[in-house]
C-alpha positions as CSV (number, residue, x, y, z in Angstrom):
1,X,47.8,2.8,1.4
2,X,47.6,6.5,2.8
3,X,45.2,8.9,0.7
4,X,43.7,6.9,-0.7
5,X,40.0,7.9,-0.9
6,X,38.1,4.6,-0.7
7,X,40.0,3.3,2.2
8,X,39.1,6.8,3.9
9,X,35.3,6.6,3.1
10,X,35.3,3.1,4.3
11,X,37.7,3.5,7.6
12,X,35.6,7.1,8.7
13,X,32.6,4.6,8.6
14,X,34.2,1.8,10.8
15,X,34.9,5.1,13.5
16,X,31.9,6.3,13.3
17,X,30.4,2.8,14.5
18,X,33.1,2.3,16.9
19,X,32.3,5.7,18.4
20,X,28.5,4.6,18.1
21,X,29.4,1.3,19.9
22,X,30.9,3.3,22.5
23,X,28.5,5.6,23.9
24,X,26.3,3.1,23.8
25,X,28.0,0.5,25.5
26,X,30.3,2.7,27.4
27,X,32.9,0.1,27.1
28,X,35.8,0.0,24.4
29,X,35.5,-3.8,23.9
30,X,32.8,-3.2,21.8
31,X,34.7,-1.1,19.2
32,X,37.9,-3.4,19.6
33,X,35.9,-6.5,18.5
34,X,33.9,-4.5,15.5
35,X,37.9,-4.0,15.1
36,X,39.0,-7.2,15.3
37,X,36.2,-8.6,12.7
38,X,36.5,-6.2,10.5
39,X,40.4,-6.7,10.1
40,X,39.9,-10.4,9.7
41,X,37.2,-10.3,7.3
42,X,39.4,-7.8,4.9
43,X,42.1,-10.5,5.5
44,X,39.7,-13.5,4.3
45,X,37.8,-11.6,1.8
46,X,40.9,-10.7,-0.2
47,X,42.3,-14.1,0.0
48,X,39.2,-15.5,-1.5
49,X,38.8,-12.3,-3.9
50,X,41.5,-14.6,-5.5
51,X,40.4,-17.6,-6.2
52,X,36.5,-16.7,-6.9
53,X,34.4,-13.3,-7.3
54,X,31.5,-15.1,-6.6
55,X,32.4,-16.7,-3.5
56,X,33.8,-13.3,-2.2
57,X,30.7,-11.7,-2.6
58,X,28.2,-14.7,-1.0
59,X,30.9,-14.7,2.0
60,X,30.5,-11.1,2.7
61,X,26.6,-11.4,2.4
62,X,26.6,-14.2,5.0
63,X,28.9,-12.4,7.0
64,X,26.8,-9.2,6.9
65,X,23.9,-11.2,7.5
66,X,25.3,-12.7,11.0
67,X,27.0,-10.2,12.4
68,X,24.9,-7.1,11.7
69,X,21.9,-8.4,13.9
70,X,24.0,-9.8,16.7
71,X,25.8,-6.5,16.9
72,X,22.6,-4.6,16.9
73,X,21.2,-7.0,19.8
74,X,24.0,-6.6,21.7
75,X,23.6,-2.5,21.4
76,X,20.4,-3.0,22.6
77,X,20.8,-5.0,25.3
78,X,23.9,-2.8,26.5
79,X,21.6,-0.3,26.3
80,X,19.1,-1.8,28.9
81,X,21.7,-2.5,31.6
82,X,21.3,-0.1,34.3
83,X,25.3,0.2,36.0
């Protein structure tokens, strides 16, 4: 699993959003649950990878489709919060 370089490209991404959700949140709950949903979608994406391409591919879209905005909302919001 170590060096490989696709992992690396894709793992250096998920910090770099971490990070992002960091200083904008100033709160690490916001990385650990990026964290947490991106572990569990790898999980249920390569289960289904098994039994159908297709329905790998239409469950990451959803997926995308749901949690990109509501993770962008709640950056934003974050972000208006005076403390």
């Amino acid at each position: 699993m170590h060096f490989n370089v696709v992992q690396g490209i894709y793992t250096f991404i998920l910090g770099v959003v971490c990070a992002l959700m960091y200083m904008y949140s100033e709160s690490l709950i916001g990385g650990i649950i990026v964290h947490i949903i991106f572990n569990f979608l790898g999980m249920t994406l390569t289960k289904l990878a098994t039994v159908s391409v297709a329905l790998t591919g239409i469950s990451g879209i959803i997926f995308l489709v749901i949690f990109l905005p509501v993770s962008i909302i709640m950056i934003l919001k974050s972000r208006k919060q005076v403390y």
